[in-house]
MARBA-3410 file (N, C-alpha, C, O; in Angstrom, 1 decimal):
211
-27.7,-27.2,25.3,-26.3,-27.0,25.8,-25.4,-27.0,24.6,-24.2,-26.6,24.7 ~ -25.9,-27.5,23.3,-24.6,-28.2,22.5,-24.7,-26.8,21.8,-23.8,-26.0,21.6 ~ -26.2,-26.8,21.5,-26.6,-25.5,20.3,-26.2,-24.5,20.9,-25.9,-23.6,20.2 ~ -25.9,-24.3,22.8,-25.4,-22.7,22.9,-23.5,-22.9,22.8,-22.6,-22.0,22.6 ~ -23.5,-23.8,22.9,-21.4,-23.9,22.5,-21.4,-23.7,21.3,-20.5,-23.0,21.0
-22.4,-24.2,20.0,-22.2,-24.0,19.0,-22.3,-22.2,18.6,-21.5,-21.7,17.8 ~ -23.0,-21.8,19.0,-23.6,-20.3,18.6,-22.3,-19.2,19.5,-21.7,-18.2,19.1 ~ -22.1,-19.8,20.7,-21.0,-19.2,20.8,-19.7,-19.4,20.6,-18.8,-18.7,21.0 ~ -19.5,-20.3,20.0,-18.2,-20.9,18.9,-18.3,-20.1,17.8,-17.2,-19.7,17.4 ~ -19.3,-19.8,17.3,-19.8,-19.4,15.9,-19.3,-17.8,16.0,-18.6,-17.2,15.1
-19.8,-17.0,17.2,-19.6,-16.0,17.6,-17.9,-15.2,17.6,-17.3,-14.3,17.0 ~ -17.3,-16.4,18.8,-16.1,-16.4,19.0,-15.5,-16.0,17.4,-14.9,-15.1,16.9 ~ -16.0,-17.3,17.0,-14.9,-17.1,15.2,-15.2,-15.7,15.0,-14.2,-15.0,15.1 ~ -16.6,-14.9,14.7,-17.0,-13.9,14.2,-16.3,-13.0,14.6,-15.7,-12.3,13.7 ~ -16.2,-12.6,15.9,-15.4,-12.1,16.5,-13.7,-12.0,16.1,-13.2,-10.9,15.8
-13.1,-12.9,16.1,-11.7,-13.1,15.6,-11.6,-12.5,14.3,-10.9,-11.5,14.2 ~ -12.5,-13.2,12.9,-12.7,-12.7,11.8,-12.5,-11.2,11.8,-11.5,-10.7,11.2 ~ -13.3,-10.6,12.3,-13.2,-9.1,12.2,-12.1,-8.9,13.0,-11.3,-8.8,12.2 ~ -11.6,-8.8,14.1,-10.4,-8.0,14.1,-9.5,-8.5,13.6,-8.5,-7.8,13.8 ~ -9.0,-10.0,12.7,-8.4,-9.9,11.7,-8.2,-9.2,10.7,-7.1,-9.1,10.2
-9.0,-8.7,10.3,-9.4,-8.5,8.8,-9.3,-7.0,9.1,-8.5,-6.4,8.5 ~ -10.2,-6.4,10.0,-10.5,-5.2,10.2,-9.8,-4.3,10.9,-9.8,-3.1,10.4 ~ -9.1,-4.6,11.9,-7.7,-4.4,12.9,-6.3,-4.7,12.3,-5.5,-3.8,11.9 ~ -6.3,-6.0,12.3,-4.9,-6.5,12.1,-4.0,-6.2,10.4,-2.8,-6.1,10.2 ~ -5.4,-6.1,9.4,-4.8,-5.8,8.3,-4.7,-4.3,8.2,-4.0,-4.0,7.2
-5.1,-3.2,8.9,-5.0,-1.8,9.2,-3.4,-1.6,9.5,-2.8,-0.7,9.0 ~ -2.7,-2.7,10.4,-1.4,-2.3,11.2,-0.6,-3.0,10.0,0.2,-2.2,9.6 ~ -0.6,-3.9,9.5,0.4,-4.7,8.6,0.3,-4.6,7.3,1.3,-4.9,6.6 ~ -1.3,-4.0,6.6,-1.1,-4.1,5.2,-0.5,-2.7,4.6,-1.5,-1.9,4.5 ~ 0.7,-2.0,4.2,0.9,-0.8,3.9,-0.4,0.0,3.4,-1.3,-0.5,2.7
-0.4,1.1,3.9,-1.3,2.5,3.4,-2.9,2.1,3.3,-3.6,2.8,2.7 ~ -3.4,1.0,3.8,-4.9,0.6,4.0,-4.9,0.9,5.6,-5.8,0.1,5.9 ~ -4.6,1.5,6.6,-4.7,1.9,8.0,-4.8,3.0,8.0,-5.8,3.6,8.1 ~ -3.5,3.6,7.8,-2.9,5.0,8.0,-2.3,5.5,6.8,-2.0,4.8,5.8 ~ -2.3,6.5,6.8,-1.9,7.6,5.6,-0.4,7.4,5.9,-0.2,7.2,7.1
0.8,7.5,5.2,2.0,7.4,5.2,2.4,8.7,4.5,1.6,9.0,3.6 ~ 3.4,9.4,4.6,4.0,10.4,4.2,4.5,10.3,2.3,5.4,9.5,2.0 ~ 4.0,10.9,1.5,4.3,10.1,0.5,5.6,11.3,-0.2,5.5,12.5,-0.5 ~ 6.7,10.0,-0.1,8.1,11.3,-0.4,8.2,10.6,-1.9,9.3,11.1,-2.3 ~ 7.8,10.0,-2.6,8.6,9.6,-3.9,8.2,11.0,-4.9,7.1,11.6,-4.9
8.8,11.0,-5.3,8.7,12.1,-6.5,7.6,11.8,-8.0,7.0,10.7,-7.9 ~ 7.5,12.3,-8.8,6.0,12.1,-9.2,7.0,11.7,-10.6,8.0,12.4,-10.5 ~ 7.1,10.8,-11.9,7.3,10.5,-12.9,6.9,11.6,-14.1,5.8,12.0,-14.3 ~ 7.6,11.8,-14.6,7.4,13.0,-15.6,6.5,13.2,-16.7,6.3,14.2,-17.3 ~ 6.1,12.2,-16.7,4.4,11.9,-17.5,3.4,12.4,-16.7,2.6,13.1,-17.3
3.5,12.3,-15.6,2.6,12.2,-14.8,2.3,14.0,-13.9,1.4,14.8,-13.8 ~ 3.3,14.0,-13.7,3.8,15.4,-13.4,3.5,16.5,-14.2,3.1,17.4,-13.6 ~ 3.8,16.6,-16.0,3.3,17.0,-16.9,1.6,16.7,-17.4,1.1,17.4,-18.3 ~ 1.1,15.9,-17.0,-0.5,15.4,-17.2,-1.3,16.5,-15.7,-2.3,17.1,-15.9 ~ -0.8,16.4,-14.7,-1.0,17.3,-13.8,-1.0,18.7,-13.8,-1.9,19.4,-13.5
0.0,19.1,-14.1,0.0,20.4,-15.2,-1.5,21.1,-15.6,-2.2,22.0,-15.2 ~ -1.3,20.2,-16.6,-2.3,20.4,-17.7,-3.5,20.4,-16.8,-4.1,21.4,-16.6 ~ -4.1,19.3,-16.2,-5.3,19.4,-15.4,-5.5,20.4,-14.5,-6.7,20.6,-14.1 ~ -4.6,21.1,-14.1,-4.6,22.4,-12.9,-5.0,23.5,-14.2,-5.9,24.4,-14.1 ~ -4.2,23.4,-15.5,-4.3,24.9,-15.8,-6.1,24.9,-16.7,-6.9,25.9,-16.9
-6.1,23.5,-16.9,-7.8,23.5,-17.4,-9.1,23.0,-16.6,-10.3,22.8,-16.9 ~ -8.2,23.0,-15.1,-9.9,23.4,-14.2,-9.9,24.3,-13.4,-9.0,24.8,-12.8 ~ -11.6,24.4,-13.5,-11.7,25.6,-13.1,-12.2,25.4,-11.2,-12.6,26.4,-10.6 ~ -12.2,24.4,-10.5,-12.2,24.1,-9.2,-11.5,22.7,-8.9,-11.0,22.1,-9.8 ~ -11.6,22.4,-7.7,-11.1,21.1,-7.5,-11.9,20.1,-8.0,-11.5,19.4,-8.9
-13.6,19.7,-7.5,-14.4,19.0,-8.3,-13.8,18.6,-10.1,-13.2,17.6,-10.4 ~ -14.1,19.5,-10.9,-13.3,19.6,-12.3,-11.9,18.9,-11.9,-11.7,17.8,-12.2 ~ -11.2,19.5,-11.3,-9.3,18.5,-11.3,-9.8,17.1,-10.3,-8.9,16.2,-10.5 ~ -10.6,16.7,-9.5,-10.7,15.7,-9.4,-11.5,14.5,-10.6,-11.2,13.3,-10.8 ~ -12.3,15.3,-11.0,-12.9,14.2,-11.8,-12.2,13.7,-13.4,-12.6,12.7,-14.1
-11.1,14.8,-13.8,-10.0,14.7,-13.9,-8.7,13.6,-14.0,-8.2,12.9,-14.8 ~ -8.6,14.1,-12.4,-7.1,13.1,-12.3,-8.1,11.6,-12.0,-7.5,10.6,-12.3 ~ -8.6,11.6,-11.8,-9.6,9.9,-11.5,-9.8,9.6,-13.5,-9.2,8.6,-13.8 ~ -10.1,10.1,-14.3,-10.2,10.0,-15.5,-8.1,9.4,-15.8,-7.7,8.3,-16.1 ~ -7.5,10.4,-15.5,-6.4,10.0,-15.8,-5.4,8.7,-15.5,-4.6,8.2,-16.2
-6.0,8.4,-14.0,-5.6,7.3,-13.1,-6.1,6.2,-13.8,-5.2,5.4,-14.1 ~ -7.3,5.9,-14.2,-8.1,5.1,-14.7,-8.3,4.7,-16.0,-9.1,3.9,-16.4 ~ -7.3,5.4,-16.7,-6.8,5.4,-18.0,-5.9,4.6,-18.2,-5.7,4.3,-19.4 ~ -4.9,3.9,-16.8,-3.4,3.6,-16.7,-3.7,2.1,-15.7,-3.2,1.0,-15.9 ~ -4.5,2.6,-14.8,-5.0,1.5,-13.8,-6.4,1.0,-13.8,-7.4,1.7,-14.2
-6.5,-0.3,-13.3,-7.7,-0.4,-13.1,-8.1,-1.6,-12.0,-7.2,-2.0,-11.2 ~ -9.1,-2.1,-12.0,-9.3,-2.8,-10.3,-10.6,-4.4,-10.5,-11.7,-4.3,-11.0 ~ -10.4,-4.9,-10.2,-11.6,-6.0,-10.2,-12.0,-6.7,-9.3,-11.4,-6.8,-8.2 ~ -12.9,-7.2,-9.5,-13.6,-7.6,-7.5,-12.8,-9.4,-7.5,-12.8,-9.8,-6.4 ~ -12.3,-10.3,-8.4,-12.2,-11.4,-8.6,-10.6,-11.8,-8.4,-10.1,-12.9,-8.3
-9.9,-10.4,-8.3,-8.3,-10.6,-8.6,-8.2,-10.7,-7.2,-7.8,-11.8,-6.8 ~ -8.4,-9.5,-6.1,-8.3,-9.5,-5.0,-7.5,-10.6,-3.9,-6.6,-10.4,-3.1 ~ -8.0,-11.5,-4.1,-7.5,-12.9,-3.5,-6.2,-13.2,-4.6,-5.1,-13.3,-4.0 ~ -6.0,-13.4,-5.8,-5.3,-14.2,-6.6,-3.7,-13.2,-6.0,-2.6,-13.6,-5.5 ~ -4.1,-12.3,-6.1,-2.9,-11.4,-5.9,-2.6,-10.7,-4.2,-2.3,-9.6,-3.9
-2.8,-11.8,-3.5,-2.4,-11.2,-2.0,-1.5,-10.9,-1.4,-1.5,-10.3,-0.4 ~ -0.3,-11.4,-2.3,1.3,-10.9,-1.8,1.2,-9.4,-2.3,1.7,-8.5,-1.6 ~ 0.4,-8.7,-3.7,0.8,-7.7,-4.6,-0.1,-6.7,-3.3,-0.4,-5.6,-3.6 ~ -0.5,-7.1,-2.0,-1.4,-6.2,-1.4,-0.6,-5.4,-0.8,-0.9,-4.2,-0.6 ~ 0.9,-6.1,-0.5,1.6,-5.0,0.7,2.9,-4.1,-0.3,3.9,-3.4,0.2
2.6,-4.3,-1.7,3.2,-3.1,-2.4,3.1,-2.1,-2.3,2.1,-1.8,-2.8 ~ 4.0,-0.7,-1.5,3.6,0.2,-1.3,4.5,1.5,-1.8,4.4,2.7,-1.4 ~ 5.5,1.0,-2.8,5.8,2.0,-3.4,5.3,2.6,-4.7,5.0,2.0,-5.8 ~ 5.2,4.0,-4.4,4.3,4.7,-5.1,5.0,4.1,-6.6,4.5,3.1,-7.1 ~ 5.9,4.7,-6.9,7.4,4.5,-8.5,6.8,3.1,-8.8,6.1,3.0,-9.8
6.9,2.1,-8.2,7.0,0.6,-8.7,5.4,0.3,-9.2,5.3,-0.4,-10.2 ~ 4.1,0.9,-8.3,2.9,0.9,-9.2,3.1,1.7,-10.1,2.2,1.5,-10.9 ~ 3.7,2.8,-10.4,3.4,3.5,-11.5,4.4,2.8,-12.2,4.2,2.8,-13.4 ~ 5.1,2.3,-11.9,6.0,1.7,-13.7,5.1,0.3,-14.0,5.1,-0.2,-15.1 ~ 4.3,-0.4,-13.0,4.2,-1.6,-13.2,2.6,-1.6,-13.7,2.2,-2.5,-14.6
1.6,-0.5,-13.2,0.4,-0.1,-14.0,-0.7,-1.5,-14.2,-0.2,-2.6,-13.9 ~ -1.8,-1.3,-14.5,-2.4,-2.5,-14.6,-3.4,-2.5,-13.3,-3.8,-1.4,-13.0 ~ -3.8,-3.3,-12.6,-4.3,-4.0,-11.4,-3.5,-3.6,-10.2,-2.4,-4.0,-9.8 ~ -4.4,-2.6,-9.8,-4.2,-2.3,-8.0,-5.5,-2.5,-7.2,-6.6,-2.2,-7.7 ~ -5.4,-2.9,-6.0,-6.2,-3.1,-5.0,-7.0,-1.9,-4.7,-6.8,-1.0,-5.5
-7.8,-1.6,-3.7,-8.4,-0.5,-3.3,-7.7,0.8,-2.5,-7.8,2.0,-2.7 ~ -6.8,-0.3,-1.6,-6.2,1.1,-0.9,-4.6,1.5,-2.2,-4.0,2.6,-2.2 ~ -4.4,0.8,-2.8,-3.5,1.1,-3.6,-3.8,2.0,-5.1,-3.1,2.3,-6.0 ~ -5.5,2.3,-4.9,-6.0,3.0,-6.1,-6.1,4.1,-5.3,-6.3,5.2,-5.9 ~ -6.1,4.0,-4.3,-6.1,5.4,-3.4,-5.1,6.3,-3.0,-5.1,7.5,-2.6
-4.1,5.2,-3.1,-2.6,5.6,-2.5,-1.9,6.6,-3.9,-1.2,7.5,-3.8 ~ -2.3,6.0,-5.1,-1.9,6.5,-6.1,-2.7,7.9,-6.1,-2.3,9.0,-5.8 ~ -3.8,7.6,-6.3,-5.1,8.7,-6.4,-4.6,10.2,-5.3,-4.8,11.3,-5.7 ~ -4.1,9.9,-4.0,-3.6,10.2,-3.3,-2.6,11.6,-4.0,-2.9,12.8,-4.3 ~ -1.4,10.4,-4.3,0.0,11.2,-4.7,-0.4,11.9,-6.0,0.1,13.0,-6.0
-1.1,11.7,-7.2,-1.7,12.5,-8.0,-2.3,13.5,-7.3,-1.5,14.4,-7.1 ~ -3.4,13.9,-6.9,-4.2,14.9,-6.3,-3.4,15.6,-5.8,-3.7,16.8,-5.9 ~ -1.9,15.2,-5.0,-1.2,16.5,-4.3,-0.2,16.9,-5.3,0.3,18.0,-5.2 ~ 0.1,16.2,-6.1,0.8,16.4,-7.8,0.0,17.8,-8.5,0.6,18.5,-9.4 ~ -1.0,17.8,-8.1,-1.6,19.1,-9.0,-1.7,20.2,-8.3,-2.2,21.2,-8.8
-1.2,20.2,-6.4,-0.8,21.3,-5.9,-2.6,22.4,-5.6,-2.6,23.6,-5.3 ~ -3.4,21.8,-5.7,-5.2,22.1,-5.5,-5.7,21.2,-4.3,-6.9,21.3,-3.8 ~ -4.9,20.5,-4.0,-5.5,19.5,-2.8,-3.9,19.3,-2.0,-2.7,19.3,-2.4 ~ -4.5,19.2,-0.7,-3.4,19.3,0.5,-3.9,17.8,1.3,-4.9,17.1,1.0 ~ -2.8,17.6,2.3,-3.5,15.9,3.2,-4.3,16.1,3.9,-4.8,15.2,4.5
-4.8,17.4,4.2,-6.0,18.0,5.4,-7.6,17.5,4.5,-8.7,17.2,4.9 ~ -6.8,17.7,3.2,-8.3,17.1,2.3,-8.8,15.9,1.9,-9.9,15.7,1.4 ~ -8.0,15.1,2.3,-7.9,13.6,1.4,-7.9,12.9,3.3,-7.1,13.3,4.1 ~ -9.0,12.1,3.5,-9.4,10.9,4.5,-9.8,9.7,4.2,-10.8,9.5,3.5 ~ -8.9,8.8,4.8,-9.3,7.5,4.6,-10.2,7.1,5.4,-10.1,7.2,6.6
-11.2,6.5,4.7,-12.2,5.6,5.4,-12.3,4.1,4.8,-11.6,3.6,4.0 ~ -13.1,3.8,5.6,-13.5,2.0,5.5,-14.2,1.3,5.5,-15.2,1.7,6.1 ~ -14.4,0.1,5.0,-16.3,-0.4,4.9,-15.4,-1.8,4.7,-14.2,-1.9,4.7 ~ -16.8,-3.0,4.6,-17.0,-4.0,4.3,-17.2,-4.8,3.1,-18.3,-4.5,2.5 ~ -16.6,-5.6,2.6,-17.6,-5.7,0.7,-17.0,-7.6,1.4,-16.0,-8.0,2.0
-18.2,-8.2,1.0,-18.3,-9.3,1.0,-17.3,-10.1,2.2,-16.7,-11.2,2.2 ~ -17.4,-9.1,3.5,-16.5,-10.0,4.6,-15.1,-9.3,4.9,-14.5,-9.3,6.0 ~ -14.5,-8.8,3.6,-13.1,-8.6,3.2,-13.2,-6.5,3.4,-14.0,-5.8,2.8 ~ -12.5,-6.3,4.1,-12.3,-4.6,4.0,-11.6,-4.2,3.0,-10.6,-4.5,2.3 ~ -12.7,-3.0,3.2,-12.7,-2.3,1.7,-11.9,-0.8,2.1,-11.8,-0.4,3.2
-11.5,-0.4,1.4,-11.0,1.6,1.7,-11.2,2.2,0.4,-10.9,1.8,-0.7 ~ -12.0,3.4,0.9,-12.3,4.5,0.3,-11.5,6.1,0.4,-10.3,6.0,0.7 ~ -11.8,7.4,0.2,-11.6,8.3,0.8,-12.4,9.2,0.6,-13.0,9.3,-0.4 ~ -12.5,10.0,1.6,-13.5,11.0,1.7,-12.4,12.9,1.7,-11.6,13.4,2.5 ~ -13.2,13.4,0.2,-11.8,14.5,-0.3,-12.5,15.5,-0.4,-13.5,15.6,-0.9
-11.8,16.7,0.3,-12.5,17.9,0.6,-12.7,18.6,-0.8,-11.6,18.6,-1.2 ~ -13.9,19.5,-2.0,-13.5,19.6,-2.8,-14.2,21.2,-3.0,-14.4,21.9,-4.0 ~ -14.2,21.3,-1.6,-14.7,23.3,-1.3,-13.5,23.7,-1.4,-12.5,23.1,-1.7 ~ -14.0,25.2,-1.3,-12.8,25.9,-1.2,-13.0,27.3,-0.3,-12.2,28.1,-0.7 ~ -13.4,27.6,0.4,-13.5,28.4,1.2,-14.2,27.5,2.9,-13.7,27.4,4.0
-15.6,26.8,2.2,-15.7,26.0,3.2,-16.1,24.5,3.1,-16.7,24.2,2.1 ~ -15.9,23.6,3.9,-15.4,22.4,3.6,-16.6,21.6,3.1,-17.6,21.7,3.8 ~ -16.4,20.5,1.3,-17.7,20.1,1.0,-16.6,18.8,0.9,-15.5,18.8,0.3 ~ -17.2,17.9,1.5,-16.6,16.5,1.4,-17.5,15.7,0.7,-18.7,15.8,0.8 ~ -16.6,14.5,-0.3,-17.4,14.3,-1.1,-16.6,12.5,-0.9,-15.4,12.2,-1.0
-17.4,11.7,-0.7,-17.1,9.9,-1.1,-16.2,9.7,-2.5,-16.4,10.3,-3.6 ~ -15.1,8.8,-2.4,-14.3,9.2,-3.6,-14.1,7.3,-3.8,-13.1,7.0,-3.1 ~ -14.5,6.2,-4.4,-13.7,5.4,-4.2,-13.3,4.8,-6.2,-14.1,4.4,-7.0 ~ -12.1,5.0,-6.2,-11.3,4.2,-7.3,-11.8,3.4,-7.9,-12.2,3.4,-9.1 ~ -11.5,2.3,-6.5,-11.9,1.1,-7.0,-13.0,0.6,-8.0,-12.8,-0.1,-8.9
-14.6,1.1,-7.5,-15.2,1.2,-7.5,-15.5,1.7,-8.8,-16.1,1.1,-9.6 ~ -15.0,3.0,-9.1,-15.2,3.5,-10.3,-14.4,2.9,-11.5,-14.6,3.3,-12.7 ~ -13.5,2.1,-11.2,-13.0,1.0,-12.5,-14.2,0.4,-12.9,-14.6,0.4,-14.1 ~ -14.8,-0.2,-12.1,-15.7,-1.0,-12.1,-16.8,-0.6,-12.6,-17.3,-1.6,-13.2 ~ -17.5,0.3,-12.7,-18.0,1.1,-13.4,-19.1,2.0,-12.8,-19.9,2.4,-13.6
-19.3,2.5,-11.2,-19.7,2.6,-10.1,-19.4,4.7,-10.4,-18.4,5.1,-11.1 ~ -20.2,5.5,-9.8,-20.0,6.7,-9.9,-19.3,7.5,-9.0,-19.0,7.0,-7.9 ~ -18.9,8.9,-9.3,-18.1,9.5,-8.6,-19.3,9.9,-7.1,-20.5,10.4,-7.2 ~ -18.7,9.6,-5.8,-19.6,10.0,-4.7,-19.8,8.5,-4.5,-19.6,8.2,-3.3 ~ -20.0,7.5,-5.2,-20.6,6.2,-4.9,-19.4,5.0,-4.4,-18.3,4.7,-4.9
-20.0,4.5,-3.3,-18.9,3.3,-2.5,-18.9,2.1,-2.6,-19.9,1.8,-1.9 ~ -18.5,1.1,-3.0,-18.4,0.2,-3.3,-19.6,-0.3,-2.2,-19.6,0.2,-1.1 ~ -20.9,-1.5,-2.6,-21.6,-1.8,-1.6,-21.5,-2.6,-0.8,-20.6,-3.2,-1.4 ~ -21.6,-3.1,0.0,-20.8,-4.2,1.2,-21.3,-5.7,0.4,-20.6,-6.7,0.5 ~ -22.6,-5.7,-0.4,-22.4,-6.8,-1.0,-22.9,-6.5,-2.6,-24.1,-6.5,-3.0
-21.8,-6.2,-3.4,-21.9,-5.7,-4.7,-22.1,-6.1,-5.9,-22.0,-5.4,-6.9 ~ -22.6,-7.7,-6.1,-22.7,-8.6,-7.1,-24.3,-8.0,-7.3,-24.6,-7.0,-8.1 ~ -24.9,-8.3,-6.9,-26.4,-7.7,-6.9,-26.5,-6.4,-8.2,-26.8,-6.4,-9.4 ~ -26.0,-5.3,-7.2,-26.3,-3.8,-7.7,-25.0,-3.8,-9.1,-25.1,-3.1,-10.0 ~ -24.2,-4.4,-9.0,-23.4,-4.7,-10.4,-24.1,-4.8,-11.6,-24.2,-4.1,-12.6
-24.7,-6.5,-11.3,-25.9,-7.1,-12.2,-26.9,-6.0,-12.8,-27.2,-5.7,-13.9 ~ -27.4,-5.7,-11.4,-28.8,-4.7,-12.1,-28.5,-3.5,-13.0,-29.3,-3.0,-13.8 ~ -26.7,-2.9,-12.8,-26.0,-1.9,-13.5,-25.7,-2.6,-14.9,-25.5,-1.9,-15.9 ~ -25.6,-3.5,-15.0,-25.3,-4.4,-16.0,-23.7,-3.8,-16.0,-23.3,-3.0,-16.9 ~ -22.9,-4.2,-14.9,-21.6,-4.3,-14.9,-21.1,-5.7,-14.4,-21.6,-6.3,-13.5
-19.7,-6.1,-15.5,-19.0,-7.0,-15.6,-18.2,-7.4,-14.0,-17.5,-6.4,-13.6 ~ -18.2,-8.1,-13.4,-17.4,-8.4,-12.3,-16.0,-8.7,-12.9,-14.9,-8.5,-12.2 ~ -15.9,-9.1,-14.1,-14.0,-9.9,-14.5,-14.2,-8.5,-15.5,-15.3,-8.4,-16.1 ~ -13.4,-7.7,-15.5,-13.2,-6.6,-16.8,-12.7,-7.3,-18.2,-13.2,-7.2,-19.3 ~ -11.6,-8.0,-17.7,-11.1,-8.5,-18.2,-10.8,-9.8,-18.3,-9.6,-10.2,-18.1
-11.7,-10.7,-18.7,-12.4,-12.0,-18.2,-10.8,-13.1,-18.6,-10.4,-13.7,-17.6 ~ -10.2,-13.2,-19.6,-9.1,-13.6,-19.9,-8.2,-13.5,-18.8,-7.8,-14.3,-17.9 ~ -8.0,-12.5,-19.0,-6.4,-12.0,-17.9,-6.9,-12.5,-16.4,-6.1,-13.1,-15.6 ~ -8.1,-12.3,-16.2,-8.5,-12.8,-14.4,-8.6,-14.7,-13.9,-8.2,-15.4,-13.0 ~ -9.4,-14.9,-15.5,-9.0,-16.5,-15.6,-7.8,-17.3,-15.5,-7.8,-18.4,-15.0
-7.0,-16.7,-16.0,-5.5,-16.7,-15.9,-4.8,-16.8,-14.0,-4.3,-17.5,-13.2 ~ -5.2,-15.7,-14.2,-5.2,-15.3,-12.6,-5.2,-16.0,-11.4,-4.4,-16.0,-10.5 ~ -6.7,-16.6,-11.6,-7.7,-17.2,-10.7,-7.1,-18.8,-10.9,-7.1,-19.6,-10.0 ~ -6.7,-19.0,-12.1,-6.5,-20.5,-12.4,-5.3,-21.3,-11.3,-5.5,-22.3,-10.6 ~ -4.3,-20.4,-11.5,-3.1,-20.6,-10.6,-3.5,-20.9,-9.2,-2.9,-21.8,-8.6
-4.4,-20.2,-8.5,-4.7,-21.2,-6.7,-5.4,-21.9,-7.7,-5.8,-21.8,-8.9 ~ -5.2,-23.3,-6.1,-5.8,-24.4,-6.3,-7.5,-24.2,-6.5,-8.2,-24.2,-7.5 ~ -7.7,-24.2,-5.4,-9.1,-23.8,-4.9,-9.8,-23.1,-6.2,-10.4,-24.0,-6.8 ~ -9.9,-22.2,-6.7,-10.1,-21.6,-7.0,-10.3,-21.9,-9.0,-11.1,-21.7,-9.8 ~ -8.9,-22.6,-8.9,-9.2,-23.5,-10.2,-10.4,-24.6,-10.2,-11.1,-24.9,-11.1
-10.2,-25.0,-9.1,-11.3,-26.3,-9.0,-12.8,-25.6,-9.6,-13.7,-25.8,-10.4 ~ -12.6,-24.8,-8.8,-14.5,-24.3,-9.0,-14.4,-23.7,-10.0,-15.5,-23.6,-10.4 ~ -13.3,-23.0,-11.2,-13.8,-22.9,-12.1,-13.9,-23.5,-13.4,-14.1,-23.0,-14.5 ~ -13.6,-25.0,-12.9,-13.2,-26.3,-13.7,-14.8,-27.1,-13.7,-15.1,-28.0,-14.5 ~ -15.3,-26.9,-12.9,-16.7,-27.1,-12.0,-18.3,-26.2,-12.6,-19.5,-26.2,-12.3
-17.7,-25.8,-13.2,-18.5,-24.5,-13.7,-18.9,-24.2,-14.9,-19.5,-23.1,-15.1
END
């Protein structure tokens, strides 16, 4: 009797957990749900770097692998920051990550990735789909971007992922410390600046005071 209240206690939480996380942060966390109309205008660096990528490829594939080269040049993403910076999750203006650069989340490496790709005038919002997965409990967003041109070849696109050091087509894995390791990729990119980071919660200092 105790062990089935326990197991369905355990459930209940399970339950709750996901449509927190899975549901509730879709409707409240900006541009990780739904695609939002993206009206800011593109920065003149950026605008001019787009340019140039349209007039030197020769398909979309080529200008995507591209503007992800260029994104990634300016931005980047880490699996350890995620939590340290949870207020920085519901930043959703385009202008303010691009002046502020550095560390974006997943749906905000997308959101940018996004407004680039339609910056080069080769990709429309009919081509660019958000999708979703799992990575260690916590939802993840990807997108899936059409990169035919007559008829439609959809291809897995995630950012994040590819900061990290993960390939074009390839999605972050639901549990990614493993296939990291065996890649011999760094989980802190930037081991300094995340320590820093990480130090400020409590929690989180403790254990790596412990360590």
């Amino acid at each position: 009797m105790v062990l089935a209240k326990i197991i369905i206690g355990l459930f209940s939480i399970a339950i709750l957990y996901i449509t927190t996380i899975f549901l509730l942060s879709r409707l409240f966390i900006p541009n990780i749900g739904f695609k939002r109309k993206i009206k800011e205008k593109l920065p003149r660096d950026a605008k001019k770097k787009l340019i140039e990528i349209k007039k030197s490829s020769k398909n979309k594939k080529e200008a995507l692998k591209k503007v992800i080269d260029y994104q990634l040049s300016i931005f980047y993403s880490e699996m350890r920051q995620a939590f340290p910076r949870f207020k920085f999750l519901f930043e959703s203006s385009f202008n303010k990550l691009w002046k502020k650069k550095g560390f974006l989340h997943c749906h905000q490496q997308n959101f940018v990735l996004r407004r680039l790709l339609l910056g080069t005038k080769m990709f429309e919002e009919k081509d660019i789909k958000l999708k979703h997965t799992f990575c260690y409990l916590n939802i993840h967003q990807y997108l899936k971007i059409n990169i035919g041109k007559k008829k439609k070849e959809w291809i897995n696109v995630d950012a994040f992922a590819m900061s990290l050091g993960y390939n074009l087509g390839e999605v972050l894995p639901n549990f990614a410390y493993p296939s990291m390791k065996a890649r011999g990729i760094n989980p802190l990119r930037d081991p300094i600046k995340s320590k820093k980071i990480l130090e400020k919660t409590t929690m989180l200092s403790l254990f790596l005071k412990n360590k």
